[in-house]
C-alpha positions in Angstrom: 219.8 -163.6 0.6 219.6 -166.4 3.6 216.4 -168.7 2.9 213.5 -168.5 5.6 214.5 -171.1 8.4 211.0 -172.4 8.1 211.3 -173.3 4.4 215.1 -174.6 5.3 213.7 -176.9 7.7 210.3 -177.8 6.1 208.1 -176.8 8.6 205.1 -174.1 9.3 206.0 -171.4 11.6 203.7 -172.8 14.4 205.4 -176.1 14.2 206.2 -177.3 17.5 209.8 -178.0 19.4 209.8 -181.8 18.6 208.2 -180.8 15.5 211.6 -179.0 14.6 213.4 -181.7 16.4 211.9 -184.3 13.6 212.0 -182.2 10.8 216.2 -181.2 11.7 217.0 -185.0 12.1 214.7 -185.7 9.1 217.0 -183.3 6.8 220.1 -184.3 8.6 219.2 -187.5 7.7 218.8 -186.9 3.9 222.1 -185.0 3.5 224.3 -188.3 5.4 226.6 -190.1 3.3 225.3 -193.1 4.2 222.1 -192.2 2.8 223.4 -191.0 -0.7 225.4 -193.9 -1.3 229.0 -192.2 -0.5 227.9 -189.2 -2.0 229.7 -185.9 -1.2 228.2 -183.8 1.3 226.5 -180.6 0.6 228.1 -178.2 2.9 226.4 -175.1 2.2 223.0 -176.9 2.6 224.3 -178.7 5.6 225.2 -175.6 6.9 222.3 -173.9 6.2 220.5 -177.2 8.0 222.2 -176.3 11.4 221.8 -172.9 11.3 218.4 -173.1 11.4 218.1 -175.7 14.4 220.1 -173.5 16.2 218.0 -170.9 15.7 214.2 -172.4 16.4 214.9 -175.0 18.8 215.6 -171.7 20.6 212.6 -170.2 22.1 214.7 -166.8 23.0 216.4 -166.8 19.1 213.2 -168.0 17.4 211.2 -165.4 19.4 213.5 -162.9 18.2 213.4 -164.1 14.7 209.7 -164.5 14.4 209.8 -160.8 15.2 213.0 -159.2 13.0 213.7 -162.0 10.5 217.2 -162.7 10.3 218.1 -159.2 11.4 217.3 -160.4 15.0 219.6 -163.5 15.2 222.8 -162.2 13.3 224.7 -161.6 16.6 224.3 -165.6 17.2 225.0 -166.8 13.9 227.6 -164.9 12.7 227.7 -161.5 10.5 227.9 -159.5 13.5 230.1 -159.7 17.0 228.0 -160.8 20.3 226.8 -157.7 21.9 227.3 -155.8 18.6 224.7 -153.7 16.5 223.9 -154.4 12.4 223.6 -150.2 11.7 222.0 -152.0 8.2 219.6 -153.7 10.1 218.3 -150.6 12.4 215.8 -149.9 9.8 214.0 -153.1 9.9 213.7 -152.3 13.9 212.7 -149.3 13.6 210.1 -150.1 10.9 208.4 -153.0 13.7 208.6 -150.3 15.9 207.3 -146.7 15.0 206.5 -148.2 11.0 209.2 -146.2 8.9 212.7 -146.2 8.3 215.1 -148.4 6.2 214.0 -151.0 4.0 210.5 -151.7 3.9 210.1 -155.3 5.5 207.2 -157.5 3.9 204.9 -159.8 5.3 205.5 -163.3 4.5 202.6 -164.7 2.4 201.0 -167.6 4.9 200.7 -171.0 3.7 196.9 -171.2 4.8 194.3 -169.0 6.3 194.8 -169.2 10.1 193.0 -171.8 12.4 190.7 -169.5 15.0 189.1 -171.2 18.1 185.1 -171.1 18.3 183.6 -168.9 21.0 182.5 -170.4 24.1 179.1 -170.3 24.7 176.5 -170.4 27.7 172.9 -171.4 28.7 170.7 -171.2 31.7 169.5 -174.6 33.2 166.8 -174.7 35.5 166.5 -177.6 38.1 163.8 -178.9 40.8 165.2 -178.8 44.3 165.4 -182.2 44.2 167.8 -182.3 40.8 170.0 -180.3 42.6 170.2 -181.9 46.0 170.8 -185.6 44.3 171.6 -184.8 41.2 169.9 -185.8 37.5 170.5 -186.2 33.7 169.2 -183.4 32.0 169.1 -182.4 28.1 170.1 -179.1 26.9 169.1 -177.2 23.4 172.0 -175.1 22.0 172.1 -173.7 18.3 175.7 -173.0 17.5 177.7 -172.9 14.2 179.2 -176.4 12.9 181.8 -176.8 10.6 180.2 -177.3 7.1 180.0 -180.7 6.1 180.0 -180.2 1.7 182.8 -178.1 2.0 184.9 -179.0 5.6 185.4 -175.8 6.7 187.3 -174.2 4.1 183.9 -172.0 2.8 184.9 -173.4 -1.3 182.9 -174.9 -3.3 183.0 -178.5 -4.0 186.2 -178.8 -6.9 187.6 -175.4 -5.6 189.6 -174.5 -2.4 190.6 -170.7 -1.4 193.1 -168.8 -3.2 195.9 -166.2 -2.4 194.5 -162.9 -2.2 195.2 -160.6 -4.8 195.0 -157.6 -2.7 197.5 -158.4 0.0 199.2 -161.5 -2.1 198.5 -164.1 1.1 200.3 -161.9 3.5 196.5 -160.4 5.2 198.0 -157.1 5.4 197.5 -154.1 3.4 200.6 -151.6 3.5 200.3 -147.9 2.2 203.6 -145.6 2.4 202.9 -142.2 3.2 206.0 -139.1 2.6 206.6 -136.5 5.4 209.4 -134.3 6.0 210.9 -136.7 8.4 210.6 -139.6 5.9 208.4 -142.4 5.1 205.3 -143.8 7.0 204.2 -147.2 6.1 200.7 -147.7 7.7 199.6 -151.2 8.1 195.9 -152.6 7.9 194.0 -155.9 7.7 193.1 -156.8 4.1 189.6 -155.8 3.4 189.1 -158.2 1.0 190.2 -161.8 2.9 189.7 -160.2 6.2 193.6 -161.2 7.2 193.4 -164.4 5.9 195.4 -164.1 3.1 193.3 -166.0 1.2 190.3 -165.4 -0.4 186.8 -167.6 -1.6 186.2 -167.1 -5.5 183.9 -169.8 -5.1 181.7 -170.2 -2.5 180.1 -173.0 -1.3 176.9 -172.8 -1.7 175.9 -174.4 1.1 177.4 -172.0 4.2 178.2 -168.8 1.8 181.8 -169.3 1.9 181.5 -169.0 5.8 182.7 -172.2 6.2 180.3 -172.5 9.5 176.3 -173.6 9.7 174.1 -173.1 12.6 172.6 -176.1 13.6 170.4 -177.2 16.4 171.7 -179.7 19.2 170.7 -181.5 22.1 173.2 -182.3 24.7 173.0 -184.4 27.9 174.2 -183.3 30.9 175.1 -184.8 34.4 174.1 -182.6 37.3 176.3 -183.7 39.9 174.2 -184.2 43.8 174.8 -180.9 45.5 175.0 -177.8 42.9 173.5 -174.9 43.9 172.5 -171.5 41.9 175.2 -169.6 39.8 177.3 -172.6 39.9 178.4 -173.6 36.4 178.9 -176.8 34.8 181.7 -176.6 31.7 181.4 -179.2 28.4 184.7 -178.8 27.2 184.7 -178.8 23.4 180.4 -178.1 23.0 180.9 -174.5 22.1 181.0 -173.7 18.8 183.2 -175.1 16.0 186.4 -173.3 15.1 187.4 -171.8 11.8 190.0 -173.6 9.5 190.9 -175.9 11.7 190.6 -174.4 14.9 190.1 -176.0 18.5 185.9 -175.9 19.3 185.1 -173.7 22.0 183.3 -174.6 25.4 179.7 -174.5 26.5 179.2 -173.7 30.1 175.8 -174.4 31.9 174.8 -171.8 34.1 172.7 -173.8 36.8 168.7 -171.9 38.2 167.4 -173.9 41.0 163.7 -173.2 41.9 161.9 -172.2 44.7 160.3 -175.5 46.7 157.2 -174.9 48.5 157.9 -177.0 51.6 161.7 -176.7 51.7 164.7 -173.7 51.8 168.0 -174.7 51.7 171.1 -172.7 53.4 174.5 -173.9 52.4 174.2 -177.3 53.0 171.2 -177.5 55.1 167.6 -177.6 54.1 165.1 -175.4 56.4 161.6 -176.9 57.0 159.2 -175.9 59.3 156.5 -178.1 61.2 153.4 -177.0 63.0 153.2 -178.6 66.7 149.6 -178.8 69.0 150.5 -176.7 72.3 150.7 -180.2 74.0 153.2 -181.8 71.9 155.6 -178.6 72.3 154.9 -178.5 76.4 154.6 -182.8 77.0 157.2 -183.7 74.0 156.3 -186.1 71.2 157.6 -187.6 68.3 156.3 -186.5 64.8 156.6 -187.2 61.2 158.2 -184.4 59.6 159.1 -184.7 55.8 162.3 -184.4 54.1 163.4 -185.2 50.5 164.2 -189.3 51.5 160.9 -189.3 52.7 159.0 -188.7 55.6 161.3 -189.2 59.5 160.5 -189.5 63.0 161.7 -186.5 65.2 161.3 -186.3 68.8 160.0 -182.8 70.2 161.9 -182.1 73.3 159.2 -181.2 76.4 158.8 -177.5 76.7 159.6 -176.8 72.7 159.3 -173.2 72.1 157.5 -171.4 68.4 160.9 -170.6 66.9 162.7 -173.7 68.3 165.2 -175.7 65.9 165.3 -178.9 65.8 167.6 -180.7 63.7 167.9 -184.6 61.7 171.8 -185.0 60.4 172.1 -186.1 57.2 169.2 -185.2 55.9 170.1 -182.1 54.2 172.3 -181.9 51.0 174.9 -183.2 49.7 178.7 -181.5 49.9 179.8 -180.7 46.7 183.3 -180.7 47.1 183.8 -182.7 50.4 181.9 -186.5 51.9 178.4 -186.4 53.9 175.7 -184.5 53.5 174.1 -181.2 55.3 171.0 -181.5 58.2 167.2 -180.9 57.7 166.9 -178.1 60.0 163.3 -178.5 61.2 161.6 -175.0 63.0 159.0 -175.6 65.5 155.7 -173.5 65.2 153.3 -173.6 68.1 149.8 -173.1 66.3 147.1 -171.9 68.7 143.8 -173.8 67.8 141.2 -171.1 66.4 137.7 -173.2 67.3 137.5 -175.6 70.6 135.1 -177.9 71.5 133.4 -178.1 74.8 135.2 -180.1 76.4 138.2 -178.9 74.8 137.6 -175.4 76.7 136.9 -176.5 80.0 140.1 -178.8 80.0 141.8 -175.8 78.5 140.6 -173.2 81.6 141.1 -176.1 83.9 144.7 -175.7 82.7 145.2 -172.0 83.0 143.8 -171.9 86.7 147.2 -173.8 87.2 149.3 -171.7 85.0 151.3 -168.1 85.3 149.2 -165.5 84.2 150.6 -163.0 81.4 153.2 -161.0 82.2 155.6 -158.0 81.0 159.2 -159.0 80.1 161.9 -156.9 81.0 163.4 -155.8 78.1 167.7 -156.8 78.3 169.5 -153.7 78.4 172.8 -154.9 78.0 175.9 -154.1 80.7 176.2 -150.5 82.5 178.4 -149.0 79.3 175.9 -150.0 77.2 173.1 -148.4 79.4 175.5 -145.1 79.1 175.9 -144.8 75.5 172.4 -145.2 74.6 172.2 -142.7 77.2 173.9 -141.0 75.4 173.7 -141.7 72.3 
């Protein structure tokens, strides 16, 4: 029976292209003449050597290995004529396929439990307007599962490290054959007792339970860059939680809250503030001191300004995210009416309305002829 290409080669089944690359050369290498002092060659093992380059530097023939063994490669490496069929091998295909027929196919057992990525994780940061419009350090406080330091990951006791499971013998699968009139079923499942692994904890470590994971507290710092805005998030690549046997971490993304300001409103890339004027300022023109978040600026009030007007300072407002400049501070004019009047006050003030239009009725814009005749209509 033709050895496992992996074992041939020396590698793990997830080893990489130039991973294959170095271990073919490496084992080419070894088998030289000039290595073994004049030696003769082994041609079977050499043989056997090329074979299985051929087969994984292939991403097509090693995908097709990976899946049928060497049932799925014969046409290329002899045994069978290109474009033929191996009526032996249908079995096997079948089996991967509807799980009977032919020759039951085992797992391999796996050299090591298999490296799993840690799950991502999120939390909810709330700024100040003014975090968000210039942007801050901040500190986040995330509890997430850590590899265990006493026993590095592995969830063994210190002296121990995991065994093969006895159940599935490594291969994390547990296989029951079933007889029908129409043959054998072979129904698959993941090994209860190592959880697919194929390898199992008979002695824990006491400190994470054989997990191989503790939840610890953490406090992370991170920069807000000038300009976010709500539901924007901010990704820490690597500060999820730890993976499992190995595995990559996973990421912590920071989903960014801004609150509400009592002066100002932003819109986009503008901030929205509103200022009250005296009835002279908005009919003589002025300039006022309006605030904004670099402090307080001089605007000048057209004559005339209307309650409603806006008014606008560039560069003023917030920062683009994504682009150079910043936003305006659009500023809103709001006439106020004084409530109580002095004297004086009132007679300047009916001084000034003998000399003004009196109240009247505004027509009310009723749009072109066609839209007179389909509210007409309508």
């Amino acid at each position: 029976m033709a050895r496992d290409y992996y074992e041939v080669l020396g590698v793990q089944r997830d080893a990489t292209s130039d991973q294959v690359r170095r271990a073919y050369r490496k084992q080419a290498k070894a088998h030289h003449p000039d290595v073994n002092n004049g030696e003769a060659q082994d041609d079977e093992a050499i043989k056997e050597i090329n074979e299985a380059y051929e087969v994984l530097k292939d991403p097509q023939k090693r995908a097709a290995y990976d899946r049928f063994g060497h049932a799925g490669v014969r046409g290329s490496g002899g045994g069978v004529p290109p474009g033929g069929v191996d009526i032996g091998d249908l079995g096997d295909i079948f089996e991967q396929f509807f799980g009977f027929g032919g020759r039951s196919r085992q797992a391999r057992p796996r050299t090591g439990p298999v490296p799993e990525r840690g799950a991502d994780m999120r939390v909810r940061l709330k700024l100040q307007l003014e975090e968000a419009v210039f942007g801050a350090t901040k500190q986040v406080e995330v509890v997430r599962r850590e590899t265990c330091e006493s026993c590095g990951g592995d969830g063994a006791a210190e002296g121990s490290s995991p065994v093969r499971c006895d159940q599935c013998d490594g291969t994390g699968q547990v296989r029951k054959v079933q007889q029908s009139v129409i043959g054998s079923f072979v129904n698959v499942h993941t090994c209860p007792k190592c959880q697919g692994q194929g390898f199992a904890i008979e002695t824990p470590c006491p400190s994470c339970l054989g997990r191989g994971r503790i939840q610890r507290p953490r406090t992370l710092e991170v920069d807000v860059p000038a300009g976010v805005e709500r539901g924007i998030q901010i990704r820490l690549s690597g500060e999820g939680e730890h993976g499992r046997y190995g595995g990559a971490p996973g990421d912590l993304f920071i989903a960014i809250d801004v609150a509400e300001h009592p002066r100002f409103r932003r819109e986009g890339d503008a901030l929205h503030v509103e200022v009250r004027l005296n009835p002279a300022d908005a009919a003589l023109g002025a300039e006022v001191l309006v605030p904004s978040l670099d402090g307080e600026r001089t605007l000048r009030v057209p004559p005339g300004t209307q309650s409603g007007d806006a008014l606008r300072l560039t560069g003023l407002g917030v920062p683009r995210l994504r682009g150079a400049g910043r936003g305006d501070l659009i500023v809103t004019a709001v006439v106020m009416t004084p409530e109580k009047l002095t004297r004086e006050q009132r007679e300047l003030l009916e001084q000034l309305r003998d000399t003004l239009p009196r109240a009247e009725v505004v027509e009310r814009d009723r749009g072109s002829f066609w839209d007179r005749v389909r509210e007409r209509f309508t």
